[in-house]
PLY file of the C-alpha trace (Angstrom):
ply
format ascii 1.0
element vertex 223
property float x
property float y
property float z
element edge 222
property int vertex1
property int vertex2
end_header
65.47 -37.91 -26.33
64.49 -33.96 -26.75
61.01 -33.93 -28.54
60.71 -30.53 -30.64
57.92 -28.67 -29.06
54.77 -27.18 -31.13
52.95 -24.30 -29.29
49.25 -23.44 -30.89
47.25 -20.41 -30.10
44.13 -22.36 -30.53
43.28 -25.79 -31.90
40.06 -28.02 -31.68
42.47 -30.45 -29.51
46.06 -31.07 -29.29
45.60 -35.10 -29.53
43.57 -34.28 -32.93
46.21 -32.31 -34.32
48.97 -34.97 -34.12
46.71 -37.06 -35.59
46.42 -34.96 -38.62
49.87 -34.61 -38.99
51.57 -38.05 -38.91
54.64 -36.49 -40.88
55.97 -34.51 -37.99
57.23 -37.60 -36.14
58.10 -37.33 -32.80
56.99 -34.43 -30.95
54.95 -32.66 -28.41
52.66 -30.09 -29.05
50.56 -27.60 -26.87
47.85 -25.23 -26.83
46.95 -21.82 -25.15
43.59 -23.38 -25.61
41.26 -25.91 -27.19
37.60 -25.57 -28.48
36.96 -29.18 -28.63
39.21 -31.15 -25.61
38.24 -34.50 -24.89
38.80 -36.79 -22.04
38.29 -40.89 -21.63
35.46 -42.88 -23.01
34.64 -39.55 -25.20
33.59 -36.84 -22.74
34.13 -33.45 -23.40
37.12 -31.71 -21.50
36.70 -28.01 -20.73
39.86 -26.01 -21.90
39.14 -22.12 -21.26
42.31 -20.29 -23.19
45.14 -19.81 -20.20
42.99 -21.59 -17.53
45.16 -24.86 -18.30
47.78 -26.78 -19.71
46.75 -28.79 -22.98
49.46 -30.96 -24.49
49.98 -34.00 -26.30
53.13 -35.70 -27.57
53.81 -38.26 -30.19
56.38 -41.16 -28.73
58.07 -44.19 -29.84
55.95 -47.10 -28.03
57.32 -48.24 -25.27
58.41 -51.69 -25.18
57.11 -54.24 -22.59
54.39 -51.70 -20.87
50.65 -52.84 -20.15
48.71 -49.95 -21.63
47.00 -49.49 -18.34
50.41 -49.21 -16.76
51.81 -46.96 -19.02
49.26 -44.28 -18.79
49.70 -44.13 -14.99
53.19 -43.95 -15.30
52.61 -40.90 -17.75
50.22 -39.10 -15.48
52.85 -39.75 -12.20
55.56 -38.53 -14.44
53.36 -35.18 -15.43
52.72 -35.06 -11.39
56.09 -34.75 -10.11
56.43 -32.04 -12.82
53.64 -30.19 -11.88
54.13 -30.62 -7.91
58.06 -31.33 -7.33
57.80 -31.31 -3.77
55.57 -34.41 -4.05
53.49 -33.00 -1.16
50.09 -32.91 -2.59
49.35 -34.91 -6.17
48.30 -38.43 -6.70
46.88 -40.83 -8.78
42.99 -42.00 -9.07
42.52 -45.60 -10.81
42.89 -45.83 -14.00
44.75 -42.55 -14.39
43.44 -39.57 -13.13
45.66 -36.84 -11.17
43.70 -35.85 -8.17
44.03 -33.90 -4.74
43.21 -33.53 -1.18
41.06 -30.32 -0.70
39.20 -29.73 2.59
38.65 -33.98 2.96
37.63 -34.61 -0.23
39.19 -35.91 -3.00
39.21 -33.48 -6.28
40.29 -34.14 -9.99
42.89 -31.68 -11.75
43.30 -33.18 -14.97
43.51 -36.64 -16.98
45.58 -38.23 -19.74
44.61 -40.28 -22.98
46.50 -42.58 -24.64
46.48 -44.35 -28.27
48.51 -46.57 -30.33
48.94 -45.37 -34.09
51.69 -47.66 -35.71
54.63 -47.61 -33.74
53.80 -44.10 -32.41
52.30 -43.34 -28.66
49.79 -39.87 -28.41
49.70 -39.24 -24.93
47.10 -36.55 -24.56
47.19 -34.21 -20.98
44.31 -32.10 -19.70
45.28 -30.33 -16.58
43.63 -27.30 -14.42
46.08 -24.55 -13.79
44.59 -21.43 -13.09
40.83 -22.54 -12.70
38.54 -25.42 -13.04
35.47 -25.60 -14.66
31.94 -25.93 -12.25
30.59 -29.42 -13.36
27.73 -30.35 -11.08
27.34 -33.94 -10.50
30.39 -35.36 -10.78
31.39 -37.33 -7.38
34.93 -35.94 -7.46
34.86 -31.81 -8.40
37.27 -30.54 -10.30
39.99 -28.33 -9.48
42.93 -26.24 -10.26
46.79 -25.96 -9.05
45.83 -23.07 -7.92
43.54 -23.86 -5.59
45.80 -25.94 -3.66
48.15 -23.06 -3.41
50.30 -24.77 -5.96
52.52 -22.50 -8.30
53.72 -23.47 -11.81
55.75 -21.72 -14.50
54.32 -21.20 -17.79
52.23 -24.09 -19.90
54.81 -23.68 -22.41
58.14 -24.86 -19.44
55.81 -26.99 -18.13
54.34 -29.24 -21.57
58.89 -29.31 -22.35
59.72 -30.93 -18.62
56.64 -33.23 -18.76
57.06 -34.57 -22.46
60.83 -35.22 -21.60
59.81 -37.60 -18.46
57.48 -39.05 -21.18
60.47 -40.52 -23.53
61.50 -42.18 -20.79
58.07 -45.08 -19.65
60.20 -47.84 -18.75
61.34 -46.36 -15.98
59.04 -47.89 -12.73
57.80 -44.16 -11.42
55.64 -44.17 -8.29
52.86 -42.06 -6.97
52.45 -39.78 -3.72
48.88 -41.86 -3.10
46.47 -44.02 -4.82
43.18 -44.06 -4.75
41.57 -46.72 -3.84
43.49 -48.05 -1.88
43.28 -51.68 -0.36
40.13 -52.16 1.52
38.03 -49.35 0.02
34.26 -50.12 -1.12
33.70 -49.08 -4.72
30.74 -48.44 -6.87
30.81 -48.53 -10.68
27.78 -48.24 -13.14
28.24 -52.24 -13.70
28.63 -53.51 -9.94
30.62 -52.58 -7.08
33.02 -54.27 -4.42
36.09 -53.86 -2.37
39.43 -52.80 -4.10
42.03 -55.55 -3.22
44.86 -53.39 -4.99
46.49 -52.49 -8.21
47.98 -54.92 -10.31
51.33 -54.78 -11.61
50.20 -54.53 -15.34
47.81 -51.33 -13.73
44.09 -53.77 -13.48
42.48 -52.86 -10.60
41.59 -56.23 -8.54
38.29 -55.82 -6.81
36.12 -58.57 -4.68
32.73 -58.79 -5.95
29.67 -60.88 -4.99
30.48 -62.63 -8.14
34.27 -63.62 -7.41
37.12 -61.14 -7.85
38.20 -59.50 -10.80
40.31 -57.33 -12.52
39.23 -54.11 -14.37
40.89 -52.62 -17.12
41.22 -49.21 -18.23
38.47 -48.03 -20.42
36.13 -51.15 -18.72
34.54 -49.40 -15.98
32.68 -45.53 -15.56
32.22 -43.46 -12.97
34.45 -45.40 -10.44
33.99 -44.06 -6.97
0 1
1 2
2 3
3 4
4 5
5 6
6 7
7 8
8 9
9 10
10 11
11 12
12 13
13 14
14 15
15 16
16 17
17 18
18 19
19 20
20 21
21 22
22 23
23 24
24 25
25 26
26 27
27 28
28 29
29 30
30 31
31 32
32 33
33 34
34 35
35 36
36 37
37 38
38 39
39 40
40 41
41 42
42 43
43 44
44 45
45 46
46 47
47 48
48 49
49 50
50 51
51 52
52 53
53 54
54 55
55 56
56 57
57 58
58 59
59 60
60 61
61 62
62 63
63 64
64 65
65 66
66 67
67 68
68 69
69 70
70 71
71 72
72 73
73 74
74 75
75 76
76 77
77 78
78 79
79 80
80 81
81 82
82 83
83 84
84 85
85 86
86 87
87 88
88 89
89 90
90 91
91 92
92 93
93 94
94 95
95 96
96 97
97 98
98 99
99 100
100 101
101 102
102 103
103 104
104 105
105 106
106 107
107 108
108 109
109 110
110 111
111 112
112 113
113 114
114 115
115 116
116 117
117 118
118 119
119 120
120 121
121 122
122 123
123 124
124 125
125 126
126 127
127 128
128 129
129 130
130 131
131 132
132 133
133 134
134 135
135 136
136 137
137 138
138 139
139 140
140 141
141 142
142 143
143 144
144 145
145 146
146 147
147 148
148 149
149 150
150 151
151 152
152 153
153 154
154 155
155 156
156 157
157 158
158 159
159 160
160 161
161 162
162 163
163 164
164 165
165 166
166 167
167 168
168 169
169 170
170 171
171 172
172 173
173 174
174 175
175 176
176 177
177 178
178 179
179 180
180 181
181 182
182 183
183 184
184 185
185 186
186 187
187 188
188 189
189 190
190 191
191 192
192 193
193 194
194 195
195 196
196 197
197 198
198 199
199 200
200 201
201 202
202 203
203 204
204 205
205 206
206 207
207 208
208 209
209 210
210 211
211 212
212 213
213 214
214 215
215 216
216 217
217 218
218 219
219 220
220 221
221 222
């Protein structure tokens, strides 16, 4: 399935605009940049014009697909678009793309998802070019570009990443997760020790309290 692609100069977000415009069906859209980008739980996504890649794309749900599971299989999809060597992208619970840079682990970008009818927006922030300084944050953002990674233009790149996106049922795998197995984790509500990712895409941890499984949108600042 070939979604017709929208390209904006500017917009106040590219998941907004799609949900103005219900009667253009199934597409993809993307900006050169946004003034008001937003990422999970409401925070604000920086989106400099032709420092990124700022797309969204109205689908036909996906049958038989946790949420959870479907947004990482977005963002993997997006990674082996955006790194098709599969040397250097991965995944960070519940669906952030993140790096390897100098022993740390950085964040390039992040994906939104929400159910309108029988429609699927898929919203993608990633860092191209450059990545904003936010102070604070325990993983730092970053860009392609700072992992010597090359890409073509937003444009080829928001076309080869909403095609792998009509396409959710298909089981797509990571480079790496994070956490893995074994790791200690810290939330704002508790912490524990990650005992793996479900197959629905929970997170099973092992806390003083028992073990449980945490859901996308359920936990902040995981790390």
């Amino acid at each position: 399935m070939d979604l017709p692609l929208i390209r904006l100069a500017r917009v106040d977000s590219t998941q907004a605009f799609l949900w103005r415009n219900p009667h253009l069906g199934y597409c993809a859209v993307v900006a050169d940049g946004q003034s008001q980008g937003r990422g999970r739980q409401g925070s604000r996504w920086e989106s400099s014009p032709g420092s990124g890649l700022w797309m969204s794309a109205a689908l036909p749900s996906p049958k038989g697909v946790a949420p959870g599971l479907m947004l990482q299989r977005a963002m993997t999809a997006a990674a082996r678009v955006l790194d098709p060597d599969g040397q250097t992208l991965g995944l960070k619970w519940p669906n952030d793309l993140v790096a390897w840079k100098q022993g740390r682990l950085v964040k390039l970008g992040g994906i939104l998802g929400e159910q309108i009818g029988g429609r699927l927006l898929l919203g993608l922030g990633v860092n191209l070019t450059s990545a904003p300084e936010i102070p604070g944050r325990a993983f730092s953002p970053a860009s392609l570009k700072d992992l010597g990674l090359t890409t073509p233009s937003a444009v080829e790149l928001a076309g080869h990443i909403s095609l792998f996106w009509t396409n959710l049922e298909q089981d797509v795998q990571p480079l790496f997760r994070w956490p893995d197995t074994g790791m200690p984790l810290r939330w704002e509500e508790g912490q524990g020790t990650c005992l793996g990712w479900e197959p629905d895409g929970r997170l099973k941890v092992t806390t003083a309290d028992g073990i449980r499984r945490l859901s996308v949108g359920e936990v902040r600042g995981l790390g």
